[in-house]
VEXTITOR-254097 format. One record per residue (C-alpha): residue number from 1; x, y, z; residue in one letter. Coordinates in pm, 1 decimal, padded with zeros to 6 digits. Example, Ala and Ser with C-alpha at 12.3 -4.5 7.8 and 13.67 -1.06 7.14 Angstrom:
<kemars>
  num         X         Y         Z  residu
    1   01230.0  -00450.0   00780.0       A
    2   01367.0  -00106.0   00714.0       S
</kemars>
This chain:
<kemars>
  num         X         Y         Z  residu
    1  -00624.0  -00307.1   00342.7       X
    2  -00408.9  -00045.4   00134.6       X
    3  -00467.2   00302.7   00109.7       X
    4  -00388.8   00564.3  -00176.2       X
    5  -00375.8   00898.2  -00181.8       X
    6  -00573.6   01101.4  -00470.6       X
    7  -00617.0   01464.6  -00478.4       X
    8  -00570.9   01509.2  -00111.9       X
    9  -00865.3   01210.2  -00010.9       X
   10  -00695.7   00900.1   00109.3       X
   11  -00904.4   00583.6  -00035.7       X
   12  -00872.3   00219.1   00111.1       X
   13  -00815.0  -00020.3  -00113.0       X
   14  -00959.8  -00440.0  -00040.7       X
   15  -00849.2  -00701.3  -00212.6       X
   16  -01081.6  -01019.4  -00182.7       X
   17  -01072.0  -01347.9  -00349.8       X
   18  -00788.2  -01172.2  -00548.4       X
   19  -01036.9  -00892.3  -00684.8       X
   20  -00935.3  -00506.0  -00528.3       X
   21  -01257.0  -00364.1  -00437.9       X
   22  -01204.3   00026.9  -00378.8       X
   23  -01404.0   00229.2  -00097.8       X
   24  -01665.2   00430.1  -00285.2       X
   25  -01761.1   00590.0   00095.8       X
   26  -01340.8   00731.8   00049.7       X
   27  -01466.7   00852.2  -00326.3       X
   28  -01761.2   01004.1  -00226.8       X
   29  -01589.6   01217.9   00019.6       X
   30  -01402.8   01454.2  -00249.9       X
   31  -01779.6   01529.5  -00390.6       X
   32  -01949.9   01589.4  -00019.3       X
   33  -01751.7   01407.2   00288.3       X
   34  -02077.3   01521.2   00490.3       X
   35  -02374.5   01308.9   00264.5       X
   36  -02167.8   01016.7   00107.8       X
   37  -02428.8   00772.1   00141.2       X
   38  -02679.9   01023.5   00007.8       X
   39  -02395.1   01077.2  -00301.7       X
   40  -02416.9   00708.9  -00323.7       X
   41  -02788.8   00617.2  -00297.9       X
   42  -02804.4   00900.5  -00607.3       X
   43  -02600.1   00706.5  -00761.0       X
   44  -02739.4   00400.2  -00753.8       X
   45  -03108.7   00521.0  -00857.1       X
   46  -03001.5   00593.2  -01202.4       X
   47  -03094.8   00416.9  -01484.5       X
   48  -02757.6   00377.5  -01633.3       X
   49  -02583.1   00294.9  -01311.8       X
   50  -02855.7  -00029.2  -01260.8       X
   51  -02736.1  -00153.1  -01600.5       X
   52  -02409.3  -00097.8  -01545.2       X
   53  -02426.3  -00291.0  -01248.1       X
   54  -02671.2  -00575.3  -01382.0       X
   55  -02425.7  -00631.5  -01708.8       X
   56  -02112.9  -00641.7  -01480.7       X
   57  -02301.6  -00888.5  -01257.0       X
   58  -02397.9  -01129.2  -01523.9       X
   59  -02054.8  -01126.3  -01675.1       X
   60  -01868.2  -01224.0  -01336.8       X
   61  -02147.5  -01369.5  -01099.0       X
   62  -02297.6  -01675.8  -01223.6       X
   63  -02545.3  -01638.4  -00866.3       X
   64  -02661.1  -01311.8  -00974.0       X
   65  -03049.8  -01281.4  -00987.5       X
   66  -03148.3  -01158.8  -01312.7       X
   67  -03531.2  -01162.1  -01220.3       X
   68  -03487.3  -00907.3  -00920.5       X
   69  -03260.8  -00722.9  -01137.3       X
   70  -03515.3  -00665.4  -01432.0       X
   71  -03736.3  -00499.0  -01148.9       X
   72  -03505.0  -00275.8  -01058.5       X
   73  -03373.4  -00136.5  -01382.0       X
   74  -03758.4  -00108.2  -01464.9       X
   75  -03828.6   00109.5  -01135.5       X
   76  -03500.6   00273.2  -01209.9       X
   77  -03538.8   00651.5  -01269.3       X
   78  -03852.7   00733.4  -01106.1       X
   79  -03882.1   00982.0  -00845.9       X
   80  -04015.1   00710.2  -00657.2       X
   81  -03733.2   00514.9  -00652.5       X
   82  -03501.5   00488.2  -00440.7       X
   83  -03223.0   00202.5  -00364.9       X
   84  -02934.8   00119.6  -00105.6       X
   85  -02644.8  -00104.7  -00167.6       X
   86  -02770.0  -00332.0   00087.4       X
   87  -03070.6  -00363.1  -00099.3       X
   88  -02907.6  -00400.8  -00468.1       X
   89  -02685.4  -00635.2  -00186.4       X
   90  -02974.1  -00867.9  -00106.8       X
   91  -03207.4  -00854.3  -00343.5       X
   92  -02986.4  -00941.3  -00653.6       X
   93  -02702.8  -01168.5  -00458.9       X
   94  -02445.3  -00922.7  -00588.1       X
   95  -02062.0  -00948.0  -00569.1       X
   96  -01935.7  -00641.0  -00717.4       X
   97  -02039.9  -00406.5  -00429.9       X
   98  -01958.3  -00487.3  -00052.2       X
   99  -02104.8  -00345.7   00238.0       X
  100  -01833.4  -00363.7   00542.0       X
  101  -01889.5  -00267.0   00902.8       X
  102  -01633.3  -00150.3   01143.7       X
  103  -01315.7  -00004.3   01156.2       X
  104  -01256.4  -00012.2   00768.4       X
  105  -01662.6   00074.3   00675.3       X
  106  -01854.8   00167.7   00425.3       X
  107  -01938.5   00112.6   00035.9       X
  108  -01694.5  -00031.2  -00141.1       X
  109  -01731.1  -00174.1  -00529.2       X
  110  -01506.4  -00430.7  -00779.9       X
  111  -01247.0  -00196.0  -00943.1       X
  112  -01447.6  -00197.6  -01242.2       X
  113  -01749.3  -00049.2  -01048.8       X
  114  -01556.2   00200.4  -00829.7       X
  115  -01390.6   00363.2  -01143.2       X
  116  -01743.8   00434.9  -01274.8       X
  117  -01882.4   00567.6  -00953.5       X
  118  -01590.1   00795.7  -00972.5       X
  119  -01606.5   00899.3  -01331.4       X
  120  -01980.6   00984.5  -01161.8       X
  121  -01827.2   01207.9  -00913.5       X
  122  -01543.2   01370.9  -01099.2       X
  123  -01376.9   01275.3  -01427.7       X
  124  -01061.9   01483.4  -01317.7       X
  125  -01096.9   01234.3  -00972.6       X
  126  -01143.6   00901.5  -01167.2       X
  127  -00803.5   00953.7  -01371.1       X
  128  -00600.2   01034.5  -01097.3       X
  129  -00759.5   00775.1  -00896.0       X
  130  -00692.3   00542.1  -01186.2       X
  131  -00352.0   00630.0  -01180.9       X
  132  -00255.4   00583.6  -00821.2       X
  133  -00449.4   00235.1  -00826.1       X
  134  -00222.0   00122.1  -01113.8       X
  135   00076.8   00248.5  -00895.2       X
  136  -00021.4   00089.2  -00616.8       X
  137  -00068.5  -00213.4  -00807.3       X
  138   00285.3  -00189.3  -00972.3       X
  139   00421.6  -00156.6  -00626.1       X
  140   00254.1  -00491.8  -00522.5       X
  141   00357.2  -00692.6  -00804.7       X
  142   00728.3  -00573.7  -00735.3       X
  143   00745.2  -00688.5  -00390.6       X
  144   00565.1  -00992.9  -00487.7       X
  145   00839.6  -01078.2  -00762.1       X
  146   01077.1  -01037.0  -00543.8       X
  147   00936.5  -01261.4  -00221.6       X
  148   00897.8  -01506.0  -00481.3       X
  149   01293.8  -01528.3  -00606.2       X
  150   01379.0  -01471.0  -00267.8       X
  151   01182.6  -01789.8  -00117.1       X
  152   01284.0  -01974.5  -00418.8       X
  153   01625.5  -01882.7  -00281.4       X
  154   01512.0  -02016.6   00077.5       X
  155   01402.6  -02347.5  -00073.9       X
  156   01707.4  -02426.8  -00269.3       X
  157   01873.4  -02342.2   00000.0       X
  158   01711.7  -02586.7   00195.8       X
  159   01777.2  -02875.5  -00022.0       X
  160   02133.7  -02764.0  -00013.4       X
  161   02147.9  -02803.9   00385.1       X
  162   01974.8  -03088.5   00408.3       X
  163   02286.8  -03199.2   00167.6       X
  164   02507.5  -03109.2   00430.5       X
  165   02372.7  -03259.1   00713.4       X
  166   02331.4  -03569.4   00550.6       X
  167   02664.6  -03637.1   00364.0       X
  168   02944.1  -03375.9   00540.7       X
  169   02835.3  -03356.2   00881.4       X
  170   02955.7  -03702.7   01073.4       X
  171   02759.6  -03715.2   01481.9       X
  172   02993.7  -03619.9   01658.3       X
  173   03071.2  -03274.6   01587.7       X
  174   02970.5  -03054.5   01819.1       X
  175   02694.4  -02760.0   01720.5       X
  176   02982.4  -02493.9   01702.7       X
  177   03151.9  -02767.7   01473.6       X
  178   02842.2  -02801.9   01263.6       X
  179   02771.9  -02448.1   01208.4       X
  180   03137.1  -02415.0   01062.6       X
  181   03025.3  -02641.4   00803.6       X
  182   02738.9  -02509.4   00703.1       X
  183   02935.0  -02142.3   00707.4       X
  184   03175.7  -02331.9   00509.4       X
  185   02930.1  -02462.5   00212.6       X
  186   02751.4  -02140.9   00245.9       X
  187   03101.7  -01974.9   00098.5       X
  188   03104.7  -02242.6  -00151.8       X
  189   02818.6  -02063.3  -00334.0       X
  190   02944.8  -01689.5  -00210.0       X
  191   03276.6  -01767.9  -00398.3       X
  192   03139.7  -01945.8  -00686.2       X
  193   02882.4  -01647.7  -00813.1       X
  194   03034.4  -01324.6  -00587.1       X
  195   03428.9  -01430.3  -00574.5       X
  196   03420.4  -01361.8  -00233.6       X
  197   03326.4  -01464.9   00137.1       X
  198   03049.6  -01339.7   00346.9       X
  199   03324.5  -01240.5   00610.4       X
  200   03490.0  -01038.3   00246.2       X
  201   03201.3  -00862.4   00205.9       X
  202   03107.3  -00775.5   00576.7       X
  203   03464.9  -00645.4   00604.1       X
  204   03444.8  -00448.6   00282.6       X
  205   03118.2  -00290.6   00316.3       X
  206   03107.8  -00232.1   00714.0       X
  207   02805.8   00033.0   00670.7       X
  208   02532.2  -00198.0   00500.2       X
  209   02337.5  -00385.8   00718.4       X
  210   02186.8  -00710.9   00616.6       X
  211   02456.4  -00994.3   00380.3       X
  212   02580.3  -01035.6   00049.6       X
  213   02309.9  -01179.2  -00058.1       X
  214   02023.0  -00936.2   00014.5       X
  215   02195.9  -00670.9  -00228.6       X
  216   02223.3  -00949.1  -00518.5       X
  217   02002.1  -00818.9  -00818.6       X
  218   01748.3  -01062.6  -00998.4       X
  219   02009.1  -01241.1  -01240.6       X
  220   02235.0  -01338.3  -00954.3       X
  221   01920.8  -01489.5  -00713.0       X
  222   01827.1  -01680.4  -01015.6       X
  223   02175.0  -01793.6  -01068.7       X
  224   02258.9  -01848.9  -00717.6       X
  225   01942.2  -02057.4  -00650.9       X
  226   02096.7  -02302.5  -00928.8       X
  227   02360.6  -02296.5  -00753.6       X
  228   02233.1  -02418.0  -00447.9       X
  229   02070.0  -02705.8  -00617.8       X
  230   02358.8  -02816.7  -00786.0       X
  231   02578.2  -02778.1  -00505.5       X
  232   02346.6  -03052.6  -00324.2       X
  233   02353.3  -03295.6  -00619.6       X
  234   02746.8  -03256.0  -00615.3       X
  235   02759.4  -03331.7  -00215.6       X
  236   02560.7  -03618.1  -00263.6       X
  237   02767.0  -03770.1  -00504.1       X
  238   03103.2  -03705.3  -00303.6       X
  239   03266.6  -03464.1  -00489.3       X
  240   03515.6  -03288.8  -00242.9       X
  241   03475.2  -02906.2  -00171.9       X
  242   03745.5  -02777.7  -00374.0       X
  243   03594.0  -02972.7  -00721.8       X
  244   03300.4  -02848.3  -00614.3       X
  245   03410.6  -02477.9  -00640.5       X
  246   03563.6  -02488.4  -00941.0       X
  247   03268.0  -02644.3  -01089.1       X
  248   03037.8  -02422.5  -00984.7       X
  249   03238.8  -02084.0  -01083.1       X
  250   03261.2  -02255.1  -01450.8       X
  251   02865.4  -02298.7  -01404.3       X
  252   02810.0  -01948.4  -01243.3       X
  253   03044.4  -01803.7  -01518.9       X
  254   02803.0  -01908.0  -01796.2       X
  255   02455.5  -01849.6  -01638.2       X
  256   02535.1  -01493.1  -01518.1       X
  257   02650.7  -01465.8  -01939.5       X
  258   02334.0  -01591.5  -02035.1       X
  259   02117.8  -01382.6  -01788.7       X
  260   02233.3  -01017.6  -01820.7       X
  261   02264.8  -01129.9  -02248.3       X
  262   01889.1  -01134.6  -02205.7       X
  263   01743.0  -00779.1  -02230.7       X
  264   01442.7  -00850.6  -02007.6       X
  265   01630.5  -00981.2  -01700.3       X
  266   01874.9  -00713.9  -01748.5       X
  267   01614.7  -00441.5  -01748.6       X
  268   01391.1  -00586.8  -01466.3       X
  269   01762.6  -00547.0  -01276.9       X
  270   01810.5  -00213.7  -01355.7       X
  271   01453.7  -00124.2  -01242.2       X
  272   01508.7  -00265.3  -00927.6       X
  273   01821.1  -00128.3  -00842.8       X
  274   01700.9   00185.2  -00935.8       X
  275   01384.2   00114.5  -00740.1       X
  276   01598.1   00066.6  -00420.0       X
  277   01789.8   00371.8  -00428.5       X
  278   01475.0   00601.2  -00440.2       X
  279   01362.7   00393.5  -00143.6       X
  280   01712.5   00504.6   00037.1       X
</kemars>
């Protein structure tokens, strides 16, 4: 659950089999917070609203009941008629609008339905609400991006301790031993892509919290998880620690060229840096 925050009304946002559904009980609120299922019942009982729906179903439900659905968009209009999303729910086997219970309850409705709903309510409320969704959703992908370069990181790294431990590290070095190796090979890469130790950089920045590598932009994770796997191909074939340094500088060198040459990596950088210090 996510919420957002449009004209004053908080709305919960639900993402399900990687589709957002948005609460249309949160929407109906700016228009009447005291009859939203009333607001939404209306809604439902119009003519255009039952196409709408029926269209949308067809298009993305291939269990959608097209016979039911014919019966309501004939009924639809009538003063007689009158229809709940449970019903529409049950009687058609639709997936664009949800029903939820508890805590987090009410009506909500597939993006695409929940924007219309809103234009429904208020067109000043469905383009801000439009607007704050697609912020929400940059937000998301940003964080996503970078847990996947940093795992990618994790991974590499990984394959470059396993290198250790099975081609530096003889048995009988004790754990205190062990984890000066690993320190040691960790450096390896620090030096190589930063030109200096994580002891360096603790020492010269004694007010950030975290290590070197959790302030490295885009261009250096990419380059440094390269690094990594390199280091572990150099390791296994015996190449002693010093060789292995200078190598990898030389490689670091040209990679970090290549990756702030290109104008896309360089500006997803800058957005990110710039991202971080409004976060400060």
């Amino acid at each position: 659950m996510a919420k957002i925050t449009v004209l004053n009304n908080e709305i919960t946002v639900y993402s399900q089999k990687n589709e957002d559904y948005i609460c249309i009980t949160d929407i109906a609120k700016y228009k009447n917070s005291d009859r939203t299922d009333d607001l939404i019942r209306n809604w439902l009982r119009n003519r255009n609203t039952i196409e709408f729906l029926g269209i949308w179903e067809q298009l993305n439900n291939p269990n959608f009941k097209p016979v039911e659905f014919d019966g309501f968009r004939k009924s639809a209009g009538l003063n007689s008629f009158t229809l709940t999303p449970g019903q529409w729910i049950e009687k058609t086997n639709a997936i664009g609008i949800i029903s939820k219970p508890g805590r987090y309850g009410g009506t909500y409705a597939h993006k695409d339905i929940a924007f219309e709903f809103a234009s429904w309510i208020s067109v000043e409320f469905k383009l801000y609400l439009i607007k704050e969704f697609q912020r929400l959703k940059d937000e998301e992908y940003k964080q996503l991006g970078w847990d996947i370069r940093r795992n990618l990181a994790k991974i590499n790294y990984r394959i470059h301790t396993d290198a250790i431990k099975e081609n530096l590290i003889p048995p009988e070095l004790t754990k205190a031993q062990i984890n000066l190796v690993y320190v040691s090979e960790a450096d390896v890469l620090n030096m190589a892509l930063f030109g200096m130790s994580a002891k360096e950089w603790r020492d010269a920045n004694p007010g950030q919290k975290g290590n070197i590598r959790d302030y490295a932009d885009i261009s250096q994770l990419v380059c440094l998880s390269n690094l990594e796997t390199l280091n572990a191909h150099f390791i296994n074939d015996g190449l002693p620690q010093e060789e292995r340094l200078f190598k990898l500088n030389q490689i670091a060198i040209h990679q970090m060229k290549l990756l702030t040459a290109d104008n896309q990596i360089t500006k997803l950088a800058e957005k990110e840096t710039a991202s971080g210090r409004e976060s400060e």
